[in-house]
N, C-alpha and C positions, 0 to 999 in steps of 0.2 A: 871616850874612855869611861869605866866604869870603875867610881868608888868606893870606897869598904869603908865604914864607920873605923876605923882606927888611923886616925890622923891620917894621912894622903896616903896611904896603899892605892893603887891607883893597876887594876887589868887594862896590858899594852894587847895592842894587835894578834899578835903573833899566842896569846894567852898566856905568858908569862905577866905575873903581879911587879911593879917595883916600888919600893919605898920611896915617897918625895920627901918626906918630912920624919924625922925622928920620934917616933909613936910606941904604948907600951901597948900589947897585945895580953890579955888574961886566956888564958890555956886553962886544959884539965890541972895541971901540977901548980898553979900561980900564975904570978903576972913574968913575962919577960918583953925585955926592950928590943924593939925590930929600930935598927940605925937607916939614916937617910942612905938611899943606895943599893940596898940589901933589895933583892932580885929572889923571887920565888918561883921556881917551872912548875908545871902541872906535874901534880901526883908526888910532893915532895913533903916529906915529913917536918915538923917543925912546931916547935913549941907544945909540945904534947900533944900535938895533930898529927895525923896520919899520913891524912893528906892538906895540907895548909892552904891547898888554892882552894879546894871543895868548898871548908870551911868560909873562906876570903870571898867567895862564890854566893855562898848562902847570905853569909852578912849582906853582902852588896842590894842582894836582891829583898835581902827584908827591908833595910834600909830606906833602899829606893821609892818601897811602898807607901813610906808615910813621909809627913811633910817634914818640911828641912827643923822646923822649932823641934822637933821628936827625935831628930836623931841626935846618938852619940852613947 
């Protein structure tokens, strides 16, 4: 599985994102609260993104790049 710096969003198999933990996301417009549960498909707008996994995508993968003390 692959993590996203905002509390456990967390990319399943199938490339849908799902929330494991109740986490605030900051958007172009502010911060908004993603609840545990809360399920993202590819290519779905969300929180002033366009597309929410892209973004959830990129996070994951800068994230990934540095050590765990660095992220967040």
């Amino acid at each position: 599985m692959l993590f996203c710096a905002y509390g456990s969003i967390e990319r399943q198999p199938d490339g849908r994102w799902l929330c494991r933990q109740t986490t605030t996301v900051t958007g172009p417009y502010g911060p908004v609260d993603v609840k545990a549960g809360q399920v993202f498909m590819p290519n779905s707008s969300f929180a002033g993104f366009d597309d929410f996994t892209d973004h959830l995508q990129k996070v994951a993968t800068l994230v990934s790049s540095k050590p765990p003390h660095e992220w967040g």
